[in-house]
C-alpha positions in Angstrom: 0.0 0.0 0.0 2.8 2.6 0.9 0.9 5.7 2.0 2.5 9.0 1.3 4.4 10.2 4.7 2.9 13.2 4.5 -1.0 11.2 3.8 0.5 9.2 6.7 0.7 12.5 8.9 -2.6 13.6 8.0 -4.4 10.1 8.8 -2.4 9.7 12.2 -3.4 13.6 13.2 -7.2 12.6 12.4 -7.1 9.2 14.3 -6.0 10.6 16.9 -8.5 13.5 17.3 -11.1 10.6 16.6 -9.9 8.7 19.7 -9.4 11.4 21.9 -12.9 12.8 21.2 -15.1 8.9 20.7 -13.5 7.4 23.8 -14.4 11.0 25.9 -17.9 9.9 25.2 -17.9 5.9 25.2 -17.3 4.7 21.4 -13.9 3.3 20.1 -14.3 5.5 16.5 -14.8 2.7 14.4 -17.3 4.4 11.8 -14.9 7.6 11.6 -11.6 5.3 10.8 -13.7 3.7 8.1 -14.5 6.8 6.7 -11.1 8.5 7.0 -9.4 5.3 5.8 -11.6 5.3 2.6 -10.3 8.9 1.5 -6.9 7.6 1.6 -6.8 3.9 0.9 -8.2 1.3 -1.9 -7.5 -1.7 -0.7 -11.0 -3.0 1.3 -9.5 -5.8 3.2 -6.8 -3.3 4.9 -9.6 -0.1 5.7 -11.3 -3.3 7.1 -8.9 -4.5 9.3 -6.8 -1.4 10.5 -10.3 -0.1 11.5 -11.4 -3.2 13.8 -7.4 -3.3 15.0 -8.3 0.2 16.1 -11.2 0.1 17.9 -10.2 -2.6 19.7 -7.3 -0.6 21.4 -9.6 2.2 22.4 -12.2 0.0 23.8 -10.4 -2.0 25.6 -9.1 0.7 28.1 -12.9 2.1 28.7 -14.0 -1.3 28.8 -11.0 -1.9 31.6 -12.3 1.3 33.7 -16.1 0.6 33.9 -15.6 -2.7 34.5 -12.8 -1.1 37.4 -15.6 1.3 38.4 -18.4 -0.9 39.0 -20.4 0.1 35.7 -20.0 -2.6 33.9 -21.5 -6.7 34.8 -21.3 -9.5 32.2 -24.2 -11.4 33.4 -26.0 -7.5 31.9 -24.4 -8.1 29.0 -24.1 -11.6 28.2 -27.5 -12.0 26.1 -26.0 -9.3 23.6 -23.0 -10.7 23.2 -24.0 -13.7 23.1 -25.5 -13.7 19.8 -23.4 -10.8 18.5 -19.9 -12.8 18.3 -20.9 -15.7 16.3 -22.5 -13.1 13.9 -19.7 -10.4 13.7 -17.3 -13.6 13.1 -19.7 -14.9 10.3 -20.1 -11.1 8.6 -16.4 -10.7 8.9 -16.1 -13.5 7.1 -17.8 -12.9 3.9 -15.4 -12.1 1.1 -17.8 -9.2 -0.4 -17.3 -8.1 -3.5 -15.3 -4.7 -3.5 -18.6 -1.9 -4.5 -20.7 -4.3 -2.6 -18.5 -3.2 0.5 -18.6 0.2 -0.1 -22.5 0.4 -0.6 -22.7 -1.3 2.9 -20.1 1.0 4.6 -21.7 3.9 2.6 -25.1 2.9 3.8 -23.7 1.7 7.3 -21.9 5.6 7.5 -24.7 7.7 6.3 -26.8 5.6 9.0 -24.6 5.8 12.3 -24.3 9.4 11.4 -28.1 10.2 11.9 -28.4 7.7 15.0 -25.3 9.7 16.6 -26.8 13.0 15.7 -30.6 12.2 16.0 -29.4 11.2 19.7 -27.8 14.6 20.5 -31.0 16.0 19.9 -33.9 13.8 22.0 -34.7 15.0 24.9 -34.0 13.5 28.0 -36.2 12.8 30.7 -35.5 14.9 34.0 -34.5 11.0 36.1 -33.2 8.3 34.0 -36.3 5.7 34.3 -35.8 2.2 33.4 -38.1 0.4 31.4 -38.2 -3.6 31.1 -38.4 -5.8 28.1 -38.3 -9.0 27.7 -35.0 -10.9 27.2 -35.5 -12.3 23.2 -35.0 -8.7 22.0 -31.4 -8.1 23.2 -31.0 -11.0 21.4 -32.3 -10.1 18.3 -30.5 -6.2 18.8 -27.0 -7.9 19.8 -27.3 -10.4 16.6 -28.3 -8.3 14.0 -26.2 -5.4 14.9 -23.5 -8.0 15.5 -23.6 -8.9 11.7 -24.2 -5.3 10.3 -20.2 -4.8 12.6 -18.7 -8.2 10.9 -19.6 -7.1 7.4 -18.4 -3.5 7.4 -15.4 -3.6 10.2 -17.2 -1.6 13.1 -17.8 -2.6 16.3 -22.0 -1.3 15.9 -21.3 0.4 19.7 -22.8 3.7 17.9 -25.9 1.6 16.2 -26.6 -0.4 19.8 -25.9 3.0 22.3 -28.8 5.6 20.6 -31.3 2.3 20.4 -31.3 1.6 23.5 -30.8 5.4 25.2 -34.4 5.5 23.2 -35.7 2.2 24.8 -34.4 3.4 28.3 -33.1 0.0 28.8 -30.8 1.2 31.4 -28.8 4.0 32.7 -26.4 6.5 30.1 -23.8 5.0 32.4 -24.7 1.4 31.8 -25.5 2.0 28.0 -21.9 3.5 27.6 -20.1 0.6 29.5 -22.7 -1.9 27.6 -21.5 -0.8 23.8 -17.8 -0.2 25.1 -18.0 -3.8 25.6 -20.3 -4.2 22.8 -17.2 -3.1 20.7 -14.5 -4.5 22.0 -16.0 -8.1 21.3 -17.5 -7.4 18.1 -13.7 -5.9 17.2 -12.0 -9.5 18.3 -14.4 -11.1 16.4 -14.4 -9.4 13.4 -10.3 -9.6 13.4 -11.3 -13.9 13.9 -13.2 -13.8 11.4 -10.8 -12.0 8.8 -8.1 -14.5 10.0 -10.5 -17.2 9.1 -11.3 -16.0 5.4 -7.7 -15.3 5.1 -8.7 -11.7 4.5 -7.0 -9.6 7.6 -4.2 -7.3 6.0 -2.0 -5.1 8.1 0.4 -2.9 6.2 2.7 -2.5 9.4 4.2 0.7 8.8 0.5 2.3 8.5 -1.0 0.0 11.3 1.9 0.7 13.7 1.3 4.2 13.3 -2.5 5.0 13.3 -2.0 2.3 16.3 0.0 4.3 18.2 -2.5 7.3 17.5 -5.4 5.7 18.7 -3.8 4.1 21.5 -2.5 7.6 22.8 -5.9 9.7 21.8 -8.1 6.7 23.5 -6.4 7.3 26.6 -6.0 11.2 26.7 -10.4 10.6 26.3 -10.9 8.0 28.7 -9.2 10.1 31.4 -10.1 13.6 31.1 -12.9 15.8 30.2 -13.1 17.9 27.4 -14.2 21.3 28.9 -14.5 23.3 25.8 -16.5 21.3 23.7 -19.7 19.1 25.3 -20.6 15.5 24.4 -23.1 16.8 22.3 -21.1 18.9 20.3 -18.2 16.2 19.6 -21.2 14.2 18.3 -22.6 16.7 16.7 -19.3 17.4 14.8 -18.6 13.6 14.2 -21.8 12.6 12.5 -21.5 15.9 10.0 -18.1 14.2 8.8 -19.2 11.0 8.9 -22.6 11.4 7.2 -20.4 13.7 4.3 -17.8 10.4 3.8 -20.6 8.4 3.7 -22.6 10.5 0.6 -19.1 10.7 -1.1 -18.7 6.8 -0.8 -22.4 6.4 -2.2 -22.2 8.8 -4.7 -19.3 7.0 -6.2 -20.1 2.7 -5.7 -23.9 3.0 -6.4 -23.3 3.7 -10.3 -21.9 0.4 -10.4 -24.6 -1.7 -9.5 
């Protein structure tokens, strides 16, 4: 692949803003690397990886911390996960045709965008009240968000987060630590599942690099809080670029269909 140093700069500066701003607010970034990586790269199998490989870093020092904190309980999460890792291993393992991959991460981009921004504006309710549903549907939301995450390289924490802030299902707290962890298994099993089809590629100057990006923005997020600019806002901000990417990437794939 050999990316241009200087497109190299570029793409570290903006995976590291990425992390530092997703992991402030609970998401590993996975929708934004796609969308960055597909300005600057070709090659599917390599956006597909790096991103997953990069998500999983982030996640897995907020996952660490609400698990350290008391936020997070497996026995809470288990029915999502559950039926999302065989189903993130099984999308990850489809060898998708190169513009079919692009539709779905077009589509996939243009639709995480209005979740993230539709839930900056809903109003909350004055006390976070918890409504209960019965067990089949985080099931259902775990699998098929599970397989949407396989296909395109995401870890679906910013599909699963908005659905269920809407359903009330639990606390913001909870719901953060939930798709933190969400992600951070959907991420190992997507990488499985690329190993499996023979399909993960790592270019190792590029991966090294936006590695090191992530890892250092994830952290700088986890552990402070960004005073200038509100939750909100970074959201706010992140869907306009990623719903943008997203039109670009339709705009260019859906002629060939």
């Amino acid at each position: 692949m050999g990316l241009p140093i200087e497109s190299l700069i570029l793409l570290c500066l903006g995976f590291f803003v990425v992390a530092t701003l997703y992991s402030s607010v609970g998401f590993g970034g996975g929708s934004s690397y796609l969308a960055l990586l597909a300005l600057f790269l070709g090659g599917f199998f390599a956006i597909r990886s790096i991103a997953l490989i990069c998500n999983l870093i982030v996640v897995s020092g907020s996952t660490y911390l609400y698990f350290k904190n008391g936020h997070a309980k497996i026995r809470d999460f288990f029915p999502f996960v559950i039926a999302s890792i065989p189903l993130a291993f099984i999308g990850a393992s489809f060898r998708l045709e190169e513009h079919i991959f692009f539709i779905l991460l077009g589509c996939s981009l243009v639709t995480s965008s209005l979740f993230l921004a539709w839930q900056t504006f809903s109003k909350k309710p004055t006390s976070e009240h918890i409504k209960k549903y019965p067990k089949y549907l985080s099931y259902v939301l775990g699998g098929s968000i599970g397989l949407l995450s396989g296909l395109v390289g995401i870890g679906g924490g910013i599909f699963l987060a908005p659905i269920l802030n809407h359903l009330r299902w639990n606390t913001s707290i909870k719901i953060a630590a939930l798709a933190s962890f969400f992600i951070l298994v959907n991420s190992l099993s997507g990488i499985a599942g690329l190993v499996q089809g023979d399909m993960l590629q790592l270019p190792w100057k590029e991966t090294l690099a936006l590695a090191t990006s992530v890892l250092i923005g994830g952290q700088i997020g986890i552990r402070i809080s960004l005073k200038r600019l509100t939750p909100n806002g970074i959201k706010r901000v992140t869907a306009l670029l990623v719903f943008v990417v997203g039109i670009r990437i339709l705009v260019k794939y859906l002629p060939m269909i």
